[in-house]
HTML snippet that shows the backbone in 3Dmol.js (N, CA, C, O; Angstrom):
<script src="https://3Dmol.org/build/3Dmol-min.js"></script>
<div id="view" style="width:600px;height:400px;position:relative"></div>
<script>
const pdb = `
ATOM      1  N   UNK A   1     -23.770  -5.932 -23.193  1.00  0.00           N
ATOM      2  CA  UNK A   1     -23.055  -7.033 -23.838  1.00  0.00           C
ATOM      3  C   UNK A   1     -23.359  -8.331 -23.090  1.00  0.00           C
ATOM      4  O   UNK A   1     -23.479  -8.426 -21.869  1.00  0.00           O
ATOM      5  N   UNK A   2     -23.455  -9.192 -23.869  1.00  0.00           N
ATOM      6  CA  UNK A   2     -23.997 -10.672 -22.699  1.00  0.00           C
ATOM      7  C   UNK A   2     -22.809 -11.782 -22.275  1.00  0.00           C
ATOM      8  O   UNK A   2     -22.481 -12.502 -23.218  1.00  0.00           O
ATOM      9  N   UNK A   3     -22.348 -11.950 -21.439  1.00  0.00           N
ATOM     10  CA  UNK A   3     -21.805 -12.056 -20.927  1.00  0.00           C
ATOM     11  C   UNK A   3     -20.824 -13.315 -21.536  1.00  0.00           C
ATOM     12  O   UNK A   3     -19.686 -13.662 -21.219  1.00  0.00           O
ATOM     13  N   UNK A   4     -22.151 -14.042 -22.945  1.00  0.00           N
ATOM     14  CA  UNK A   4     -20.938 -15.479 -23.125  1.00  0.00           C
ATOM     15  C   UNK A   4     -19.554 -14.793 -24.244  1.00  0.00           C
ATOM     16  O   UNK A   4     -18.532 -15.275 -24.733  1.00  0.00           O
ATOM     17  N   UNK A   5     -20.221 -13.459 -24.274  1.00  0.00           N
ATOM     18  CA  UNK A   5     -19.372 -12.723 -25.543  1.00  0.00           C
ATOM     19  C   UNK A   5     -17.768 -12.332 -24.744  1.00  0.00           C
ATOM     20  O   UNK A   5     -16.636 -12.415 -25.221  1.00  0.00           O
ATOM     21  N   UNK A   6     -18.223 -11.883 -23.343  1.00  0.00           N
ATOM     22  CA  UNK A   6     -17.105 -11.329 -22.555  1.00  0.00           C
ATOM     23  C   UNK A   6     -15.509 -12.156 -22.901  1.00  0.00           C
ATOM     24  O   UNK A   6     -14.435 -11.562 -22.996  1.00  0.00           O
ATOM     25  N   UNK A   7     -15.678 -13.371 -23.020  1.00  0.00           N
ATOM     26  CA  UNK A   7     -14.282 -14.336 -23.079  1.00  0.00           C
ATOM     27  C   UNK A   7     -13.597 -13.858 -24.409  1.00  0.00           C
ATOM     28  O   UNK A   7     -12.430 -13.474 -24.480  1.00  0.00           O
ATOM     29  N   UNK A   8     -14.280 -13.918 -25.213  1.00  0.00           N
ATOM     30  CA  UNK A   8     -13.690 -13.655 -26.452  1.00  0.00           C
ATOM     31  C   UNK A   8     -12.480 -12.377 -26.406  1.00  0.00           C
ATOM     32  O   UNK A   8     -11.341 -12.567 -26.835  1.00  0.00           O
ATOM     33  N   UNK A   9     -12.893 -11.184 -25.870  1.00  0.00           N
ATOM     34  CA  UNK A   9     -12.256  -9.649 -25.512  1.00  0.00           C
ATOM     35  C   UNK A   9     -11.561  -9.774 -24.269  1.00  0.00           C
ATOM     36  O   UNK A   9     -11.103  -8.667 -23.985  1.00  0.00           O
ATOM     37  N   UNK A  10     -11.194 -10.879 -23.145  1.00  0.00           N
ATOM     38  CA  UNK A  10     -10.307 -11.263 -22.584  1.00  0.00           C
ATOM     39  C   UNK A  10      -9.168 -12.283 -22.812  1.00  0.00           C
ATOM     40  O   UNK A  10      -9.224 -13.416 -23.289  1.00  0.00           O
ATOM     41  N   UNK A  11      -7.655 -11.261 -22.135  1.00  0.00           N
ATOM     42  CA  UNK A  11      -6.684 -12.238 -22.196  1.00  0.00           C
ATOM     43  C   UNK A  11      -6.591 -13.463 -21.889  1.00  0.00           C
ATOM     44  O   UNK A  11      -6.857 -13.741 -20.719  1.00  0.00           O
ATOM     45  N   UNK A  12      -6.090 -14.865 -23.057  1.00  0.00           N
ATOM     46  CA  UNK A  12      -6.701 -15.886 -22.029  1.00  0.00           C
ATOM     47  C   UNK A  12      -6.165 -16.737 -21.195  1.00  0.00           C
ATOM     48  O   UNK A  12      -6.432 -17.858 -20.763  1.00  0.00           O
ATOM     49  N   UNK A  13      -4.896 -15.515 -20.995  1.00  0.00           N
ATOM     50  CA  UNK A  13      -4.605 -16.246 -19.196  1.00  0.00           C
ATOM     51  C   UNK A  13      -5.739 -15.881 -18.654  1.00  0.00           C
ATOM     52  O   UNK A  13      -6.687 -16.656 -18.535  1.00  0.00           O
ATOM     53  N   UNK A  14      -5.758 -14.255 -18.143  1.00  0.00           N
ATOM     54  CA  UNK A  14      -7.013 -13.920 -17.176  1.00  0.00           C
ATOM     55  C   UNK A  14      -7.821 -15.029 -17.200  1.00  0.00           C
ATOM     56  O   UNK A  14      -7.918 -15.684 -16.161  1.00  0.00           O
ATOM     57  N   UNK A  15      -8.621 -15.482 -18.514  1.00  0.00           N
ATOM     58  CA  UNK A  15      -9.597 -15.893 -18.276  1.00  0.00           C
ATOM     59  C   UNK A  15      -9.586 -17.414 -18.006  1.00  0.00           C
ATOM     60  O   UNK A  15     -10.535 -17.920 -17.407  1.00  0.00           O
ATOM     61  N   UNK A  16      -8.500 -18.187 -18.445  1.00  0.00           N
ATOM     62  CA  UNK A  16      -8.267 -19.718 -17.683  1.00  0.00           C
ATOM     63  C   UNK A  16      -8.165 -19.384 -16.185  1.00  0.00           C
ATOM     64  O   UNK A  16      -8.814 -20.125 -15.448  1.00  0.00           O
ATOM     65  N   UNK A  17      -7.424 -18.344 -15.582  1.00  0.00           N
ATOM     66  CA  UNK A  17      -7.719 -18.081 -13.985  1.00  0.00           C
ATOM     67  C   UNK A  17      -9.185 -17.600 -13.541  1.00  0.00           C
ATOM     68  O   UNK A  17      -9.613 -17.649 -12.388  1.00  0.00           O
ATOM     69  N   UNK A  18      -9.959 -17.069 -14.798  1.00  0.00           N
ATOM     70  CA  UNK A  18     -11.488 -16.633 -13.907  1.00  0.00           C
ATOM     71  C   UNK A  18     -11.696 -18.055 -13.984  1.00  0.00           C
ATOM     72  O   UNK A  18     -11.404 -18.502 -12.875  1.00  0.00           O
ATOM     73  N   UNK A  19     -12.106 -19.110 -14.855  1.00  0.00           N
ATOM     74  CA  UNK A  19     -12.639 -20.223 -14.989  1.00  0.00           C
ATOM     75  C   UNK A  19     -12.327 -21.047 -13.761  1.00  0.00           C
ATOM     76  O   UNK A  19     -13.227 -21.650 -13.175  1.00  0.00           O
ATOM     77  N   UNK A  20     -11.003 -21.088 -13.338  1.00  0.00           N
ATOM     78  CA  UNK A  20     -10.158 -22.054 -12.405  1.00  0.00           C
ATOM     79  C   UNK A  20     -10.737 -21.293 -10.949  1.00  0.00           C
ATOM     80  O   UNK A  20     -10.889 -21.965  -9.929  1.00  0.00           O
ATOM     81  N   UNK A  21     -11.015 -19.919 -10.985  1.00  0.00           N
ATOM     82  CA  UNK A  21     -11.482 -19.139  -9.470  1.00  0.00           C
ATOM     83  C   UNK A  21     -13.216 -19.634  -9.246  1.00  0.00           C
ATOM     84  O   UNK A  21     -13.857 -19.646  -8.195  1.00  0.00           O
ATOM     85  N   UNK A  22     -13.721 -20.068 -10.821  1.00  0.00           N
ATOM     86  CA  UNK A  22     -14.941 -20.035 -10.524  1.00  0.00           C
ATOM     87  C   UNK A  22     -14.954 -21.222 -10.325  1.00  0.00           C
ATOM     88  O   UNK A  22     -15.387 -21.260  -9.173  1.00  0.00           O
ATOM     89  N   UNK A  23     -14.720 -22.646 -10.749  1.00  0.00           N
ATOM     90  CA  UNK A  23     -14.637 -23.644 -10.403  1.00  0.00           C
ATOM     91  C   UNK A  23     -14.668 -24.491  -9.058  1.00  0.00           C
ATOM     92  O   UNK A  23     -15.226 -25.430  -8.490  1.00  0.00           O
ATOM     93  N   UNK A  24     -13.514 -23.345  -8.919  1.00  0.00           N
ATOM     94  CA  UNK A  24     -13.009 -23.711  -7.189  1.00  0.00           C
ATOM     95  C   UNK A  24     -13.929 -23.209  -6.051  1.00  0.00           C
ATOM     96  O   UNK A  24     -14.060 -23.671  -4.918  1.00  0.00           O
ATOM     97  N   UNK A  25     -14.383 -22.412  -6.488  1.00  0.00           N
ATOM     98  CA  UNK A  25     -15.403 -21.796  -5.454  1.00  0.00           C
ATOM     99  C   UNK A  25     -17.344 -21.716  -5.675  1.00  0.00           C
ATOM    100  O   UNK A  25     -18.381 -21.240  -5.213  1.00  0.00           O
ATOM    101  N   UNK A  26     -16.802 -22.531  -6.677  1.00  0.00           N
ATOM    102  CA  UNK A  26     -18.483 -23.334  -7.415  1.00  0.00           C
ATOM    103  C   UNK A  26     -19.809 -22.468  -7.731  1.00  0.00           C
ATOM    104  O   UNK A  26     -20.993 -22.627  -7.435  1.00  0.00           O
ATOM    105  N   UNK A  27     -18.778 -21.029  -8.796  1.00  0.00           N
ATOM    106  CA  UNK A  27     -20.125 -20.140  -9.068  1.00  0.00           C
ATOM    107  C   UNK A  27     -20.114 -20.036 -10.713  1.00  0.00           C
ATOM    108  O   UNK A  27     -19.023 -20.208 -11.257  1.00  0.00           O
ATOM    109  N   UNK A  28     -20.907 -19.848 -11.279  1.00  0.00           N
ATOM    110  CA  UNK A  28     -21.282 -19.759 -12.717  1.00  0.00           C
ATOM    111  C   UNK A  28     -20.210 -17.934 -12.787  1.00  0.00           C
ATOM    112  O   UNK A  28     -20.270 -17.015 -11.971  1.00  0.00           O
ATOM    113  N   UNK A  29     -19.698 -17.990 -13.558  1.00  0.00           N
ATOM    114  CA  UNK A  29     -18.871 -16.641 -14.474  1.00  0.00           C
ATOM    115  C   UNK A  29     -19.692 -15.965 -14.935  1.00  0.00           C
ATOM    116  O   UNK A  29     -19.281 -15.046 -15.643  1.00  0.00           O
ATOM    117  N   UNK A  30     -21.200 -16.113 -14.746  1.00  0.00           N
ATOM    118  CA  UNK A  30     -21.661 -14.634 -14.805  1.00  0.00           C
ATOM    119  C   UNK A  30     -22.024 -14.301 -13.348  1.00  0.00           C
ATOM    120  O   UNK A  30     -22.446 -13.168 -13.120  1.00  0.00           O
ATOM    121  N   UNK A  31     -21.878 -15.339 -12.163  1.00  0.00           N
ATOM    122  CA  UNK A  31     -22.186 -14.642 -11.044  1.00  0.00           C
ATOM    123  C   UNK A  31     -20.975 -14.393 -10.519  1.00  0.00           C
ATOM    124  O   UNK A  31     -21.028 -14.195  -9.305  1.00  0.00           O
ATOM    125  N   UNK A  32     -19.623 -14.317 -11.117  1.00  0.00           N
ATOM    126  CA  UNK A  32     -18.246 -14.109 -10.393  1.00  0.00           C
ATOM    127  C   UNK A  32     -18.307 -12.844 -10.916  1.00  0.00           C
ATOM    128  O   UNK A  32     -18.120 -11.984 -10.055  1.00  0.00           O
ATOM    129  N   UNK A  33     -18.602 -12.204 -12.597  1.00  0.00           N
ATOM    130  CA  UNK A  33     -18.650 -11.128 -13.217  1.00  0.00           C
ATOM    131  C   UNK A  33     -19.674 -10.423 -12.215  1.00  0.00           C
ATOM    132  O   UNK A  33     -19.279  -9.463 -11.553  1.00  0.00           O
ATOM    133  N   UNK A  34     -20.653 -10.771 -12.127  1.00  0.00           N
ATOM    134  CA  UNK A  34     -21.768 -10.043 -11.495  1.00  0.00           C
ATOM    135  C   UNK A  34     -21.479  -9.236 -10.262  1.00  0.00           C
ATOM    136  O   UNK A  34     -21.860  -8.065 -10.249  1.00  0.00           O
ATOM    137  N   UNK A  35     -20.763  -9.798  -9.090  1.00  0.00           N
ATOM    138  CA  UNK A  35     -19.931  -9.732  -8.057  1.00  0.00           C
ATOM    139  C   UNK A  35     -19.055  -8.557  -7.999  1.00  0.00           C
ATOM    140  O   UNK A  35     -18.870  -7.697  -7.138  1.00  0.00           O
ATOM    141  N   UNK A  36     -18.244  -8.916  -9.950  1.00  0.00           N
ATOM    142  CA  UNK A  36     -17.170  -7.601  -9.734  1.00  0.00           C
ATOM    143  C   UNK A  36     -18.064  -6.493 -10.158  1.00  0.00           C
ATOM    144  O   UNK A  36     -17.616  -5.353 -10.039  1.00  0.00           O
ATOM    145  N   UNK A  37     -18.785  -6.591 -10.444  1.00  0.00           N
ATOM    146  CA  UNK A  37     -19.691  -4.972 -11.355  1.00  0.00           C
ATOM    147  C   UNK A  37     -20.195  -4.856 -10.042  1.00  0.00           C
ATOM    148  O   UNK A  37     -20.074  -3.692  -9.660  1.00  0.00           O
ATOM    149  N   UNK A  38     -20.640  -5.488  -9.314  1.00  0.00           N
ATOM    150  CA  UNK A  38     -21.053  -4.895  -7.661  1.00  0.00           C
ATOM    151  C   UNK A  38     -20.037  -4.239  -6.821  1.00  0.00           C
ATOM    152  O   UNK A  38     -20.241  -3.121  -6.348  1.00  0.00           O
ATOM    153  N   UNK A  39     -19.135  -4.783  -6.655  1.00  0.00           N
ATOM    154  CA  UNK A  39     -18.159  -4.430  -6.012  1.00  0.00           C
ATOM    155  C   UNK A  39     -17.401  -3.017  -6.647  1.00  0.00           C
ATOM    156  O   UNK A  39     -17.101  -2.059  -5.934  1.00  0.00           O
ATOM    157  N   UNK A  40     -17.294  -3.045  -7.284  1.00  0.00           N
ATOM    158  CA  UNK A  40     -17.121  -1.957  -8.004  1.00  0.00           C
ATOM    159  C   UNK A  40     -17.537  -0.719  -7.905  1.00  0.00           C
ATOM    160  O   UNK A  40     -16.972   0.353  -7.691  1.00  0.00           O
ATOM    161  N   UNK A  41     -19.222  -1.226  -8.203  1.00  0.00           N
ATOM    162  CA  UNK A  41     -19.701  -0.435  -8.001  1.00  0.00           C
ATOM    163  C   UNK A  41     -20.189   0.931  -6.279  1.00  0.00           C
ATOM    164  O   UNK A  41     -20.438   2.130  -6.153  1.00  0.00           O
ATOM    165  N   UNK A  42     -20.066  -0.332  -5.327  1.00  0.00           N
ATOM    166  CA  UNK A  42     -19.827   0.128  -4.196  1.00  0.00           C
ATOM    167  C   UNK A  42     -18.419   0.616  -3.835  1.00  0.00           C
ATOM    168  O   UNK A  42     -18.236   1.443  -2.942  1.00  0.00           O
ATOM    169  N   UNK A  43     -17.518   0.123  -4.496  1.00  0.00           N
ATOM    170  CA  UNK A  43     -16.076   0.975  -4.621  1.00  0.00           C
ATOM    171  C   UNK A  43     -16.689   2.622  -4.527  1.00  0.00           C
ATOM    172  O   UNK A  43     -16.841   3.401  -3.586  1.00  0.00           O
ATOM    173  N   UNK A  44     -16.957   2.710  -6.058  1.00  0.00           N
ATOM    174  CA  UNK A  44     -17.630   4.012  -6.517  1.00  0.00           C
ATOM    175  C   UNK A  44     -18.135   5.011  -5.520  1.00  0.00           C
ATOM    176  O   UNK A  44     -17.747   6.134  -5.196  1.00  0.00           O
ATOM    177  N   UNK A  45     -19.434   4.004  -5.017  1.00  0.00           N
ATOM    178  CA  UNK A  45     -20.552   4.821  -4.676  1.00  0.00           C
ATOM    179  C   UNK A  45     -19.634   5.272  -3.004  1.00  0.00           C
ATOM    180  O   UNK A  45     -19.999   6.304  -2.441  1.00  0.00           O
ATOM    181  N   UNK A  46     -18.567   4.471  -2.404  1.00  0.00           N
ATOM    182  CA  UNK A  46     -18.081   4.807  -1.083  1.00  0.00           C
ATOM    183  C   UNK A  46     -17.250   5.946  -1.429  1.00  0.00           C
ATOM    184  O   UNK A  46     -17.106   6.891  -0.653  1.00  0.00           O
ATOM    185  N   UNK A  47     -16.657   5.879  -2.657  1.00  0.00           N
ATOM    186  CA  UNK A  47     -15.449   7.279  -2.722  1.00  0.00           C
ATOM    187  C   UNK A  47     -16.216   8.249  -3.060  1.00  0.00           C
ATOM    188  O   UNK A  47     -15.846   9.332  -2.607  1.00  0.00           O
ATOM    189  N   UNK A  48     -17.586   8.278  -3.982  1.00  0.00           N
ATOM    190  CA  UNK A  48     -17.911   9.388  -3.738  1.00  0.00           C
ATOM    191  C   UNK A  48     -18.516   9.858  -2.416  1.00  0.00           C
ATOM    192  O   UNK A  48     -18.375  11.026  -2.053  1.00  0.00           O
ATOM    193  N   UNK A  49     -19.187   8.959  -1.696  1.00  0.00           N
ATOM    194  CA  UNK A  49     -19.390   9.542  -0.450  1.00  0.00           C
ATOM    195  C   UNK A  49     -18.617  10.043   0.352  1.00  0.00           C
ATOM    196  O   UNK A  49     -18.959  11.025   1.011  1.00  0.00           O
ATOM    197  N   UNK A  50     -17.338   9.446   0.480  1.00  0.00           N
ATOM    198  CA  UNK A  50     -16.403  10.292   1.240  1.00  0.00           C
ATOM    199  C   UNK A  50     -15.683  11.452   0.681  1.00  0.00           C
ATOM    200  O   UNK A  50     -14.933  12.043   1.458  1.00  0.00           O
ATOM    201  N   UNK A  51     -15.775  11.860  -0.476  1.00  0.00           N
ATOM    202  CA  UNK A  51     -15.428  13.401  -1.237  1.00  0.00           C
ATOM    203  C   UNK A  51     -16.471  14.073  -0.980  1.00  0.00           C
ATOM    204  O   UNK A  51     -16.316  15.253  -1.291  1.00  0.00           O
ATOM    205  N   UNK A  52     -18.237  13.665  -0.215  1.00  0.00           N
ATOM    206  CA  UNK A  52     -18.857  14.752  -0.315  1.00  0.00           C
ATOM    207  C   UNK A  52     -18.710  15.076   1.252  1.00  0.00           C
ATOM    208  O   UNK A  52     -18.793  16.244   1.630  1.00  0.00           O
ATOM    209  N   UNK A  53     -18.548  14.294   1.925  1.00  0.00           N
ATOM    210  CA  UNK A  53     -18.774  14.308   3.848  1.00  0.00           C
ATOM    211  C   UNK A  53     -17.563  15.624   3.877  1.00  0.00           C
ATOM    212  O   UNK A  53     -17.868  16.549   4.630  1.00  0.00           O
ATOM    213  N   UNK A  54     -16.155  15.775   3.077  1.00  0.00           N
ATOM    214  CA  UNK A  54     -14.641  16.105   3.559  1.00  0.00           C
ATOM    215  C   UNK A  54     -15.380  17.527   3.149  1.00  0.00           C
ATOM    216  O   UNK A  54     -14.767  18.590   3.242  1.00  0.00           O
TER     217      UNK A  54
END
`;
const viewer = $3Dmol.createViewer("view");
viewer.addModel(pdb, "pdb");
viewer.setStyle({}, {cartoon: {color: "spectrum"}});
viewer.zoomTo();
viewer.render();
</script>
């Protein structure tokens, strides 16, 4: 999905606060989105590593 579509399928408080987070910290909203799909994703990839070490 490309990313200018994302606003539309968000609440738009959330998304007056992504706009106001990205503003303030001077990154384009697909590199604040980009960030959370990373983060995330290393969320992921750490819990499964620690369910395979136990």
């Amino acid at each position: 999905m490309e990313f200018k579509y994302l606003s539309y399928a968000m609440d738009p408080k959330l998304h007056q606060r992504m706009k106001e987070h990205c503003t303030k910290h001077r990154i384009t909203i697909r590199q604040f989105i980009t960030a959370l799909i990373a983060d995330a994703l290393r969320k992921a990839k750490n819990a499964t590593d620690n369910n395979t070490r136990q």
